[in-house]
N, CA, C and O atoms as a DFTB+ gen file, in Angstrom:
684 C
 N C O
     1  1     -19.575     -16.168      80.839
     2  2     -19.037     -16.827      82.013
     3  2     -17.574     -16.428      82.180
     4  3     -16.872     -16.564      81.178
     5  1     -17.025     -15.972      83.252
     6  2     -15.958     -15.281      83.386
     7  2     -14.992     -16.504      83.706
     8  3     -15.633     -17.535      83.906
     9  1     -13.447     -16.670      83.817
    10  2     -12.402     -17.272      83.979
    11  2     -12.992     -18.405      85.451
    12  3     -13.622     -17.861      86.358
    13  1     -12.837     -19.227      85.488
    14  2     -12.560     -20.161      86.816
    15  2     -11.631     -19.250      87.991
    16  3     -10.733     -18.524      87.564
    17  1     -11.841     -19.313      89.157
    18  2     -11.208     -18.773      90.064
    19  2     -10.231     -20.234      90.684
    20  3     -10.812     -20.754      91.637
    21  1      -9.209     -20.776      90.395
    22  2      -8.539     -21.679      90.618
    23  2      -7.215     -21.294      91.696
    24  3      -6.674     -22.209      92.317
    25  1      -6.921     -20.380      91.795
    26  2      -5.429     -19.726      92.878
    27  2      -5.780     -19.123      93.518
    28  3      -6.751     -18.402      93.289
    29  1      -5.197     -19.148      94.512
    30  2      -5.049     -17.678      95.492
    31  2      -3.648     -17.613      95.962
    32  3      -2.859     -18.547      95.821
    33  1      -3.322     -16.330      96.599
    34  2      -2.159     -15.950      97.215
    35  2      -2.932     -15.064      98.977
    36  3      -3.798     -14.230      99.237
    37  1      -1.943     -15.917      99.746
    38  2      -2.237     -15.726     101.083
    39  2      -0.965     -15.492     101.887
    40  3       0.092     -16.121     101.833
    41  1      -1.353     -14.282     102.764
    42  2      -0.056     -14.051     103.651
    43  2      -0.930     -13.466     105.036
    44  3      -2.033     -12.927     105.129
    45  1      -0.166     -13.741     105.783
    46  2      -0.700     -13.499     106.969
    47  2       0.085     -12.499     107.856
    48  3       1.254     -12.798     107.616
    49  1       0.094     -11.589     108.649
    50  2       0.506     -11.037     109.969
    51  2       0.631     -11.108     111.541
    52  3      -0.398     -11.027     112.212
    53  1       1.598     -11.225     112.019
    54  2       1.201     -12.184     113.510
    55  2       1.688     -10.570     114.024
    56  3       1.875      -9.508     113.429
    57  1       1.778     -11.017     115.441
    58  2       2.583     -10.409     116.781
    59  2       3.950     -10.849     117.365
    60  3       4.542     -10.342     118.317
    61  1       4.364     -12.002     116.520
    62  2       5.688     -11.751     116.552
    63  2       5.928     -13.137     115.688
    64  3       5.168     -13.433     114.766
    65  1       7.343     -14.174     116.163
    66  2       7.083     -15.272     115.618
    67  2       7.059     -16.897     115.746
    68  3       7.180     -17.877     115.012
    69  1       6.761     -16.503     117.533
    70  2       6.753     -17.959     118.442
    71  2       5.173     -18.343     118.011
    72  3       4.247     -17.593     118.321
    73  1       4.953     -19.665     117.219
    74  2       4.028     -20.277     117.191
    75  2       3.353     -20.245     118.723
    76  3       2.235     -19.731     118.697
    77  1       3.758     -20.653     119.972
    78  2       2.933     -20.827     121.011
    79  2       2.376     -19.362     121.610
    80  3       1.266     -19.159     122.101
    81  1       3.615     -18.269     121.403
    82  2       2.965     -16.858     122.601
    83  2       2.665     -15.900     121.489
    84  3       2.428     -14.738     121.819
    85  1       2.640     -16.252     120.085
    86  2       2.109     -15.058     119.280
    87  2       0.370     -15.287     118.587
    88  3      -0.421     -16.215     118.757
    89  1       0.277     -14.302     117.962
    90  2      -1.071     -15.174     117.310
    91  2      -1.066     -13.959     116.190
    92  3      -0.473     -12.880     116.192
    93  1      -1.827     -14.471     115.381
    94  2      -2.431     -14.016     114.002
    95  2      -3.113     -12.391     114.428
    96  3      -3.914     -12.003     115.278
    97  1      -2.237     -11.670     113.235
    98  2      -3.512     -10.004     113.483
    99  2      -4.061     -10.139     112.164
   100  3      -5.211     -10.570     112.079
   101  1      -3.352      -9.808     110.993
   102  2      -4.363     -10.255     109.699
   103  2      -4.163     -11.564     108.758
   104  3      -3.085     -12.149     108.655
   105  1      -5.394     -11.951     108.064
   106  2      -4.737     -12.742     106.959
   107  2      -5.467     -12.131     105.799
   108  3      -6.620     -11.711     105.702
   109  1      -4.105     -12.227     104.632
   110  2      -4.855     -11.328     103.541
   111  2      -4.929     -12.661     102.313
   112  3      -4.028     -13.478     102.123
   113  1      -5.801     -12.622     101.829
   114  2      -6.189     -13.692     100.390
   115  2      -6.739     -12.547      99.576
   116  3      -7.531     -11.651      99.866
   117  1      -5.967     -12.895      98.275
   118  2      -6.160     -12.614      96.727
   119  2      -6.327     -13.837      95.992
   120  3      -5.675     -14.880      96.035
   121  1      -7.524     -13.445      95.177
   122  2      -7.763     -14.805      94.644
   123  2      -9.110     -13.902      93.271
   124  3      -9.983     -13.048      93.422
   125  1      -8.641     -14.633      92.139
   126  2     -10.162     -14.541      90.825
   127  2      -8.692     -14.351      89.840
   128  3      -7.487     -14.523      90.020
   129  1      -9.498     -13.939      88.820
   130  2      -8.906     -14.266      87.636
   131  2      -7.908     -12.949      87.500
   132  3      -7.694     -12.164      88.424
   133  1      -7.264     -12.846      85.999
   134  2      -6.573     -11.502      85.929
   135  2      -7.036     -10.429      85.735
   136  3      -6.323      -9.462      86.006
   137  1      -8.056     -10.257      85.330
   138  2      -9.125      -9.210      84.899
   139  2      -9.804      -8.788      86.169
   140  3     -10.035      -7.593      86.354
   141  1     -10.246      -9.988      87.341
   142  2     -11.234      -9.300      88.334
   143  2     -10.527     -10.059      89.500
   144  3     -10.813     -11.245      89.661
   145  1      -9.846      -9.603      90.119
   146  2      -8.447     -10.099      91.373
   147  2      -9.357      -9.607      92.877
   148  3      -9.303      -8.442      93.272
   149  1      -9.818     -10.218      93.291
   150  2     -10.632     -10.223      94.408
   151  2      -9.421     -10.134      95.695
   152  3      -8.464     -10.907      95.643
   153  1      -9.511      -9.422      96.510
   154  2      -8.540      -9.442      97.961
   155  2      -9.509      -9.284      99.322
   156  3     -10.196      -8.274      99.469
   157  1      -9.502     -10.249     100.191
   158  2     -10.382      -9.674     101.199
   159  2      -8.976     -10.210     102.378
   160  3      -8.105     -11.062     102.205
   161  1      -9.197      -9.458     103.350
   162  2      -8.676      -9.090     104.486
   163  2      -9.151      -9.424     105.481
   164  3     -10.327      -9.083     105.360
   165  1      -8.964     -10.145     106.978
   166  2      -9.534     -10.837     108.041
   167  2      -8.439     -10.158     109.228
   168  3      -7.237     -10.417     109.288
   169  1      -9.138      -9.298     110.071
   170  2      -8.192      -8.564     110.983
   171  2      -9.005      -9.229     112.577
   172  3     -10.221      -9.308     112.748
   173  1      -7.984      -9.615     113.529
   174  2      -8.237      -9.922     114.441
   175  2      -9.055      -9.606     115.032
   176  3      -9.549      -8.717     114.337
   177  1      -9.708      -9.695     116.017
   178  2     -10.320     -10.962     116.293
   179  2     -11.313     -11.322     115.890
   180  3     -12.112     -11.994     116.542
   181  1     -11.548     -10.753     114.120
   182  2     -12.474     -11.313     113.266
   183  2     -12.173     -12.413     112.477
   184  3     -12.925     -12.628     111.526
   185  1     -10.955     -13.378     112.725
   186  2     -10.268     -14.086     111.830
   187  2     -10.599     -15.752     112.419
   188  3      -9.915     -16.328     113.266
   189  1     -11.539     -16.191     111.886
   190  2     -11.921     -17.880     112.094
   191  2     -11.339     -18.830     110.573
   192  3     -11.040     -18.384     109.465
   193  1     -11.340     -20.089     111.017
   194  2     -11.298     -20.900     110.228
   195  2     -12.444     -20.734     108.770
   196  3     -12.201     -20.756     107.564
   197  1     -13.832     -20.556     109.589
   198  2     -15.032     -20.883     108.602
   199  2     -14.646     -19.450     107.814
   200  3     -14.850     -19.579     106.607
   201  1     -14.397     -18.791     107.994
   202  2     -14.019     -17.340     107.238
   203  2     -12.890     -17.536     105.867
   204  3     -13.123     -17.360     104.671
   205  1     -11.872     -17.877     106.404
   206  2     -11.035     -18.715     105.627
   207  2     -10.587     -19.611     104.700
   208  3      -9.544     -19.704     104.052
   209  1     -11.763     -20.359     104.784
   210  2     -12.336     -21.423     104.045
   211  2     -13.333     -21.039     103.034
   212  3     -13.402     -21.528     101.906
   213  1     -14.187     -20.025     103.570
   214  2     -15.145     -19.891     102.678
   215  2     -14.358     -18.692     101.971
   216  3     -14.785     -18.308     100.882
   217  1     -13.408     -18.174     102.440
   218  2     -12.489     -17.538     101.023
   219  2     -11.486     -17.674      99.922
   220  3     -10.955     -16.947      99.083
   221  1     -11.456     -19.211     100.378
   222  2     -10.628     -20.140      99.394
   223  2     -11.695     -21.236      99.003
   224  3     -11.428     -22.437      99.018
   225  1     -12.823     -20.765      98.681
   226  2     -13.994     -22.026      98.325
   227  2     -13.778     -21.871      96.901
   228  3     -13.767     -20.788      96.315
   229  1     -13.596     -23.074      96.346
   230  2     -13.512     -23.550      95.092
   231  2     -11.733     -23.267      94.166
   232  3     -11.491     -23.443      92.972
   233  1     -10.826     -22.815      95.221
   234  2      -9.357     -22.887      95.503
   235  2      -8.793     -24.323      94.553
   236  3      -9.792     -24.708      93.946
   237  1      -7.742     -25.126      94.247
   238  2      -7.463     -25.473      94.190
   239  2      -5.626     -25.398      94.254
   240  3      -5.025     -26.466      94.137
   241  1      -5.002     -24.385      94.402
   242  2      -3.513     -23.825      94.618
   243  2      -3.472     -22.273      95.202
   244  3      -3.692     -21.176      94.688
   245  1      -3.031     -22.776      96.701
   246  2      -2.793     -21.774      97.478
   247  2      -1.242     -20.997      97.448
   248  3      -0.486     -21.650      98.168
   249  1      -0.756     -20.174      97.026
   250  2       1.023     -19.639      96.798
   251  2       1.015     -18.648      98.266
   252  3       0.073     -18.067      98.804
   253  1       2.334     -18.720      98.613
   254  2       2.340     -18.426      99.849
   255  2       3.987     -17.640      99.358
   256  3       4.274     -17.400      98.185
   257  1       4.589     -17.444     100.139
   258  2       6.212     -17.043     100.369
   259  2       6.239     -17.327     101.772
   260  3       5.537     -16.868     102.673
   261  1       7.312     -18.289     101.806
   262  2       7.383     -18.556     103.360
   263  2       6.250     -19.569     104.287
   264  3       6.326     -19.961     105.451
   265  1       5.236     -19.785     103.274
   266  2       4.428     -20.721     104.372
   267  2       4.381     -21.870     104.745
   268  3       3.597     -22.440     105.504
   269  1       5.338     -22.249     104.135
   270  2       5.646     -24.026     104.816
   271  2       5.775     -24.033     106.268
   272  3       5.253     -24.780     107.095
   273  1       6.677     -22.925     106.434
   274  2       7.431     -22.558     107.890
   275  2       6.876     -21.462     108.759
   276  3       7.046     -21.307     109.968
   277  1       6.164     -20.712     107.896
   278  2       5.398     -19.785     108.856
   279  2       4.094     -19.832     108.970
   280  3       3.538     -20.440     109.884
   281  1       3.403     -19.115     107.937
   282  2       1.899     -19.191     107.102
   283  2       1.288     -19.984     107.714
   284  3       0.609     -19.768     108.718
   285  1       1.528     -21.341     106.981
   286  2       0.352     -22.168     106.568
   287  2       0.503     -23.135     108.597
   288  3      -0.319     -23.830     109.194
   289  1       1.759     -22.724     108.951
   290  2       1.548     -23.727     110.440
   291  2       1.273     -22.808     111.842
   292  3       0.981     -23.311     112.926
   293  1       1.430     -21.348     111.588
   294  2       0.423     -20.910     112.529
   295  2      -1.150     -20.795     112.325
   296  3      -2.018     -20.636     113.182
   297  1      -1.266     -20.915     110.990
   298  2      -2.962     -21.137     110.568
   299  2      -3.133     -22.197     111.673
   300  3      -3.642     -21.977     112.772
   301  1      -2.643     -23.377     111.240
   302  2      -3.131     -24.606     111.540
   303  2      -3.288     -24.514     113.028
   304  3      -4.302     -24.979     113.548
   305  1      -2.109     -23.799     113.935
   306  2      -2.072     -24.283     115.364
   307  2      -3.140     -22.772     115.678
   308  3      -2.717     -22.542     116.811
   309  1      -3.744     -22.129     115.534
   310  2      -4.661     -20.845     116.069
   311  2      -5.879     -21.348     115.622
   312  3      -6.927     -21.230     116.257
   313  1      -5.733     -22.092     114.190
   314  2      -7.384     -22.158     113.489
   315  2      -7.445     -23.181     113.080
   316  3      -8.090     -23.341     112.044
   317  1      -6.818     -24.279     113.699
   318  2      -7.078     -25.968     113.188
   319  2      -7.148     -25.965     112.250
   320  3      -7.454     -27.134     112.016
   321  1      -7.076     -25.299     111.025
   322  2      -7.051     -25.502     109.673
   323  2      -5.723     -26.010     108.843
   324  3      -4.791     -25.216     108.714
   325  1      -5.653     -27.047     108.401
   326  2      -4.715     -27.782     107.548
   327  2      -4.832     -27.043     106.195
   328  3      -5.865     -27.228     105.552
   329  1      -4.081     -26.399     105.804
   330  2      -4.663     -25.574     104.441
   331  2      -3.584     -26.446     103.304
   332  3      -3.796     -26.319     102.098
   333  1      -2.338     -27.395     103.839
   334  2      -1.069     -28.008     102.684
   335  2      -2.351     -29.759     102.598
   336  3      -2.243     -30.671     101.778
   337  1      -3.300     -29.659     103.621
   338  2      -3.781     -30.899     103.176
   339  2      -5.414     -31.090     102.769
   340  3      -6.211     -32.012     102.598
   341  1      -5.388     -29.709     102.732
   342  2      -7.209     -29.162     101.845
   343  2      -7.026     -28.345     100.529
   344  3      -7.981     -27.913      99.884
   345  1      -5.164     -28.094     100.042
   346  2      -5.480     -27.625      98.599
   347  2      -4.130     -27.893      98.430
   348  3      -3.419     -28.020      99.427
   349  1      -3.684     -27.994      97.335
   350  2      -1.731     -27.933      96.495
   351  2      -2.103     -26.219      97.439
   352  3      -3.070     -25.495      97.674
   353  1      -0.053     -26.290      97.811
   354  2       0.330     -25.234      98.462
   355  2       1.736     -25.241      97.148
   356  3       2.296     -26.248      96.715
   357  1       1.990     -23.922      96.793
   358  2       3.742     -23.464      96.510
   359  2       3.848     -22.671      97.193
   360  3       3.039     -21.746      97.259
   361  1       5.153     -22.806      98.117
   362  2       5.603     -21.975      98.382
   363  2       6.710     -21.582      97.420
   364  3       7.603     -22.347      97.058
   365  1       6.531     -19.962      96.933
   366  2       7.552     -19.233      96.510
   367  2       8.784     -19.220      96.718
   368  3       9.620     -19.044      95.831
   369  1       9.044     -19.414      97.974
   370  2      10.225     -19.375      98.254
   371  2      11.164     -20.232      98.277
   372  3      12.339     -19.982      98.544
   373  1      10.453     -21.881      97.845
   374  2      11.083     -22.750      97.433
   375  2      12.335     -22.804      95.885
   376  3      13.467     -23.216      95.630
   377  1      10.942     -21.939      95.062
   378  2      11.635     -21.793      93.820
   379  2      12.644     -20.282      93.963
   380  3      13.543     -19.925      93.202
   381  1      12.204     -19.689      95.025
   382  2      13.661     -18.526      94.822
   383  2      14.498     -19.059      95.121
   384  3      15.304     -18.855      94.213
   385  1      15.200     -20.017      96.222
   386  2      15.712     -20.744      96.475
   387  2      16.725     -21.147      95.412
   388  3      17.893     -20.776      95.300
   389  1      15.856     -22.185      94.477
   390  2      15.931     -23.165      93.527
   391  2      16.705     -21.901      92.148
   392  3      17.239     -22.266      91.101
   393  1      16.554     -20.700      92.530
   394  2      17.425     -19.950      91.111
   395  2      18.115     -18.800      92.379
   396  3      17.705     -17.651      92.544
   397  1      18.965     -19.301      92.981
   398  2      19.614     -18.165      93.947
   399  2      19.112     -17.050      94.643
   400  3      20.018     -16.431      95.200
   401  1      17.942     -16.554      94.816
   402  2      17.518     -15.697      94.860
   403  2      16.796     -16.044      96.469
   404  3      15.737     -16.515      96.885
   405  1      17.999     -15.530      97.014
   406  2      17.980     -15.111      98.689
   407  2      17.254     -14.669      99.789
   408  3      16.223     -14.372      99.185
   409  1      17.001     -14.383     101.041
   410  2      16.476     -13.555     101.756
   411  2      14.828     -13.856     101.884
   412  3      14.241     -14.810     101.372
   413  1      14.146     -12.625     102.830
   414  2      12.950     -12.474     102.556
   415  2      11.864     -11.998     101.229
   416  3      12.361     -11.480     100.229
   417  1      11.143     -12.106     101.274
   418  2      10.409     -11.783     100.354
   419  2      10.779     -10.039      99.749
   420  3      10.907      -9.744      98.560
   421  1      10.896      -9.043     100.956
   422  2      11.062      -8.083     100.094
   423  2      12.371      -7.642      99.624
   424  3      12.538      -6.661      98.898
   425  1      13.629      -8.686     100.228
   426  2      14.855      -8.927      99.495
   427  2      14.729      -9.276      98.097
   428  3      15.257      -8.844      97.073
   429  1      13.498     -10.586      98.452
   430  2      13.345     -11.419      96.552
   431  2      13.401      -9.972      95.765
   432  3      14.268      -9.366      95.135
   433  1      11.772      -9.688      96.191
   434  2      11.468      -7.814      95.040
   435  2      12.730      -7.353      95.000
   436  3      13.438      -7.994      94.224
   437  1      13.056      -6.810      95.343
   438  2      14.300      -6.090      95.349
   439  2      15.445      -6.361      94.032
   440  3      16.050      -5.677      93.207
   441  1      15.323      -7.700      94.384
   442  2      16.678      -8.702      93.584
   443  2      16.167      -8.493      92.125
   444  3      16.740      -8.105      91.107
   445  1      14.706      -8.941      92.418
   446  2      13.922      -9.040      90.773
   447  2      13.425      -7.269      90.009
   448  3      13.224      -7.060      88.813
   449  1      13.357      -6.474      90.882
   450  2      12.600      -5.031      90.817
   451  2      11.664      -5.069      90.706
   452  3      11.046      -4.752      89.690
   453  1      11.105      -5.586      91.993
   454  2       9.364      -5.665      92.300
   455  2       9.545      -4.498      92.917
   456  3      10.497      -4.514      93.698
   457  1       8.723      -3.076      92.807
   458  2       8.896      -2.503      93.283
   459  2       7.404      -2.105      94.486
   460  3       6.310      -2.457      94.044
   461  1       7.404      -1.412      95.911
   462  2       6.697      -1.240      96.907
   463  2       6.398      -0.194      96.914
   464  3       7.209       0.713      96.724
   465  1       4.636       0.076      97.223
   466  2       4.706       1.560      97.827
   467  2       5.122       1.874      99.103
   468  3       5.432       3.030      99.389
   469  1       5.166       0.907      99.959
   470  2       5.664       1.565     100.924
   471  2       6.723       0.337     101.409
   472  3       6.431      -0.765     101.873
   473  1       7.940       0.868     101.162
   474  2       9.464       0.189     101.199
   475  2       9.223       0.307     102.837
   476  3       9.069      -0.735     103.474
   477  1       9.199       1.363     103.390
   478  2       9.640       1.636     104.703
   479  2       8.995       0.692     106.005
   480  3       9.232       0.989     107.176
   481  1       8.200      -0.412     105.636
   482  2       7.302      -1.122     106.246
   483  2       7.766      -2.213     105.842
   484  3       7.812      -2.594     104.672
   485  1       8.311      -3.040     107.252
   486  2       8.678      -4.337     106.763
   487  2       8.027      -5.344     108.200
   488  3       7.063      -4.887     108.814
   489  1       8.606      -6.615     108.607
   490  2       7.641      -7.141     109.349
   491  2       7.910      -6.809     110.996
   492  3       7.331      -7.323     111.952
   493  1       8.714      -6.033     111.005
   494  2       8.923      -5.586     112.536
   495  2       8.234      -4.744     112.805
   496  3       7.581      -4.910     113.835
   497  1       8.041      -3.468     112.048
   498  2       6.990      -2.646     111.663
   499  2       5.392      -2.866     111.778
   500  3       4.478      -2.219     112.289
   501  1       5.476      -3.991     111.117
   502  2       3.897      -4.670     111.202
   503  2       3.609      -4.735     112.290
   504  3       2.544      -4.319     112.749
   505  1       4.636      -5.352     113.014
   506  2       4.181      -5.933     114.613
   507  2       3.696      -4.316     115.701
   508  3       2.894      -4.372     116.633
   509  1       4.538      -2.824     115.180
   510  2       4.540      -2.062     115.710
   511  2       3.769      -1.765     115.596
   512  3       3.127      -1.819     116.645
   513  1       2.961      -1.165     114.377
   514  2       1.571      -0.504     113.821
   515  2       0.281      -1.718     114.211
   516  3      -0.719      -1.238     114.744
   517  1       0.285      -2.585     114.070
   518  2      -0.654      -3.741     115.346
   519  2      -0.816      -3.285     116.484
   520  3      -1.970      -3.062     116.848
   521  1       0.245      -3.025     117.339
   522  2       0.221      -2.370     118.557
   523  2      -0.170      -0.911     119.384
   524  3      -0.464      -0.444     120.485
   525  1       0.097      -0.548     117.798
   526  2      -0.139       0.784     118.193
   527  2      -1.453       1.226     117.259
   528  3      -1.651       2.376     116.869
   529  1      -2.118       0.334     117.042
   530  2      -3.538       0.277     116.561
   531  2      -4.633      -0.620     118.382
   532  3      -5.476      -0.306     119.222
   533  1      -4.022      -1.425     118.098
   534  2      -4.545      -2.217     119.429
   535  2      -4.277      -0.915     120.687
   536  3      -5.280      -0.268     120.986
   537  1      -3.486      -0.701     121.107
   538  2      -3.664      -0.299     122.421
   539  2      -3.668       1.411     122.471
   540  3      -3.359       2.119     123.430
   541  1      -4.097       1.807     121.193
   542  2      -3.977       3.512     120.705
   543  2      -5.203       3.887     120.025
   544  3      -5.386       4.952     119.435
   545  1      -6.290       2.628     120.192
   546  2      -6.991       2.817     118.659
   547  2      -6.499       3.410     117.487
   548  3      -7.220       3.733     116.543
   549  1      -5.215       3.568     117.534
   550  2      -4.366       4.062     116.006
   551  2      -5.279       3.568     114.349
   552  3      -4.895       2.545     113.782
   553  1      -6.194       4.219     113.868
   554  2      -6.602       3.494     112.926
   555  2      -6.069       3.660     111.794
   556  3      -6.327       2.904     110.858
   557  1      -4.964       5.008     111.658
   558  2      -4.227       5.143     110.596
   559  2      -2.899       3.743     110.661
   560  3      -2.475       2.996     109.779
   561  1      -2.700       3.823     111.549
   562  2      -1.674       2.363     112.419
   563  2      -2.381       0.975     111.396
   564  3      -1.676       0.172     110.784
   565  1      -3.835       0.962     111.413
   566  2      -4.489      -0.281     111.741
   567  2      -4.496      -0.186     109.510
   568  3      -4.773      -1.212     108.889
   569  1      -4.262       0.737     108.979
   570  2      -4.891       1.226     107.362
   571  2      -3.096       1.020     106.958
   572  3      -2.869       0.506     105.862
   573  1      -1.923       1.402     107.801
   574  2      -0.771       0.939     106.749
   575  2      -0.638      -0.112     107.053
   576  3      -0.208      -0.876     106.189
   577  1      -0.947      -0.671     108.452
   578  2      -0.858      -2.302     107.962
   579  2      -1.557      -3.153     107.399
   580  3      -0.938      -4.203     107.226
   581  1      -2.874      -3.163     106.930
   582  2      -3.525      -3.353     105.763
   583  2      -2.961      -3.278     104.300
   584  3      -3.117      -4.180     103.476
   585  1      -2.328      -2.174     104.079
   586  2      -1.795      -1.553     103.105
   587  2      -0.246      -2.777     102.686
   588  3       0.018      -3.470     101.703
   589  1       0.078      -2.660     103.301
   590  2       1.551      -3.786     103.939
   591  2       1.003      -5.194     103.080
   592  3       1.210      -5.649     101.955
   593  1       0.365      -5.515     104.013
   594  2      -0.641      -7.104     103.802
   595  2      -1.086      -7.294     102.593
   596  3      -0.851      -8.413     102.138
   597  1      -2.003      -6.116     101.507
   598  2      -2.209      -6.036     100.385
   599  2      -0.756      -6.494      99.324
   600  3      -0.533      -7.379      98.497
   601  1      -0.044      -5.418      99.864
   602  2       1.271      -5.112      98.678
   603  2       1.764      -6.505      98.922
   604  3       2.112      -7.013      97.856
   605  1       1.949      -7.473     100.172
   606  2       2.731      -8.741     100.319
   607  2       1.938      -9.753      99.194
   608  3       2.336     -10.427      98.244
   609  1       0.341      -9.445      99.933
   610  2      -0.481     -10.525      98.818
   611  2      -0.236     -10.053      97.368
   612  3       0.658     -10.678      96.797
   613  1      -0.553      -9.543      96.992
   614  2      -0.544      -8.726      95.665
   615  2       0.824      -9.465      94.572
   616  3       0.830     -10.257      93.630
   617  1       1.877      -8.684      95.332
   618  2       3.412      -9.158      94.762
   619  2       3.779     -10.378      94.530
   620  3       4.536     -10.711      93.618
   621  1       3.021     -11.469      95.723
   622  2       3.189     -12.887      95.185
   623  2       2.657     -13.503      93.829
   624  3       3.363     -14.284      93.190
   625  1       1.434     -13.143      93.419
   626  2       1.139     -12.783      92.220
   627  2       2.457     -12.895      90.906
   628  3       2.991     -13.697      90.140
   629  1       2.481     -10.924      91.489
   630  2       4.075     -11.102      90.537
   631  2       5.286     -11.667      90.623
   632  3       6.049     -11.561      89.662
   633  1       5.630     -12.279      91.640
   634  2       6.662     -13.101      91.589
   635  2       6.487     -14.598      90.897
   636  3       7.282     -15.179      90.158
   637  1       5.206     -15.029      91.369
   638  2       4.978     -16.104      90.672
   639  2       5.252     -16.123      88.941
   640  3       5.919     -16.937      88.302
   641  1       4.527     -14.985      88.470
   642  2       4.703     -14.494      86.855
   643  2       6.069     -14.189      86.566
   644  3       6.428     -14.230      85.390
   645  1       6.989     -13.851      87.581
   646  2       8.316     -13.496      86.839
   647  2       9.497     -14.838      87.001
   648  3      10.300     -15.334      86.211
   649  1       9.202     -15.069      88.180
   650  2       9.694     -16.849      88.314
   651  2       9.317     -17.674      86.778
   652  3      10.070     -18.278      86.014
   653  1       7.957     -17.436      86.709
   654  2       7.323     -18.482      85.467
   655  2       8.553     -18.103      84.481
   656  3       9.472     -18.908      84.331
   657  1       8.542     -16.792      83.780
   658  2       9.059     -16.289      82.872
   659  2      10.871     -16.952      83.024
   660  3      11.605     -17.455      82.173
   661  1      11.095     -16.643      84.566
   662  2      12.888     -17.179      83.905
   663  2      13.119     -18.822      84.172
   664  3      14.218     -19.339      84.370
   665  1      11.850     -19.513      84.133
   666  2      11.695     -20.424      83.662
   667  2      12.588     -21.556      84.531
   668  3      13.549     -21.184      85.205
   669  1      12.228     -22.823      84.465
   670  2      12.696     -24.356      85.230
   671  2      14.267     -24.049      84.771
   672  3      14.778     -23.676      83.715
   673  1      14.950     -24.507      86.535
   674  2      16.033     -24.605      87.203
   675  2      16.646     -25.629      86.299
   676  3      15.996     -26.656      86.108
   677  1      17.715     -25.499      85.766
   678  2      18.930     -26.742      85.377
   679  2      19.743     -26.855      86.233
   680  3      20.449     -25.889      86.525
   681  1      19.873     -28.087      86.885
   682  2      21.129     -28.079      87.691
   683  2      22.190     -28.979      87.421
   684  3      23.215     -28.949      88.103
């Protein structure tokens, strides 16, 4: 019997970042144990609630960076899904916070030497290669932002493990 699947790490991709005139292009979840790390990917307009759910089935701590404020409340307003009141949420970025450690997420890497395969892709970018997948059929467009979405999910992972390591804030 292999490890319990108890976490996941979820990040999502919009079209820009007005809750009312943007909407969701992917959401990426990583989730299983350390040995067998499961990632599935939900690209517009294949992306429902019941999809979502049934990829955090048997979840109990969802880690996010940023989803108090972004993440987890455009889920809710596109896909009625309450995800801070159907599982424990951390956001990451609470505890970078909590040990100085500034900025966006690929500032955090940076600070810590998380390192990216592809540095040159950040979330303005995302929004470009969306677009130019959508209205280009660009499918190489539609494969680095996939690629993007992976490395975001993925890294939360390791941030979580390197946070663990420098260990609870004294203040």
């Amino acid at each position: 019997m292999g490890e319990p699947i108890n976490e996941a790490y979820l990040d999502i991709e919009t079209t820009g970042l007005s809750f009312d005139y943007d909407y969701v292009t992917v959401v990426g979840i990583s989730r299983g144990s350390n040995r067998n790390r499961e990632l599935e990917q939900f690209v517009s307009p294949d992306i429902s609630a019941h999809r979502i759910l049934q990829s955090l089935k048997g979840v109990q701590v969802i880690y996010t960076f940023a989803g108090n404020d972004f993440d987890l409340p455009f889920l809710k307003r596109h896909y009625g899904i309450d995800l801070k009141s159907d599982f424990r949420h951390r956001d990451l970025r609470c505890q970078c916070r909590e040990r100085n450690l500034r900025g966006g997420l690929k500032a955090v890497e940076r600070q810590l030497g998380i390192c990216r395969v592809r540095p040159d892709v950040d979330g303005h970018e995302a929004v470009r290669l969306w677009w130019r997948y959508r209205n280009h059929h660009d499918y190489t467009a539609l494969r680095v932002l996939l690629d993007y979405n992976k490395e975001d999910v993925l890294n939360l992972k390791t941030l979580k493990q390197l946070l663990a390591k420098l260990g609870p804030v004294v203040c």
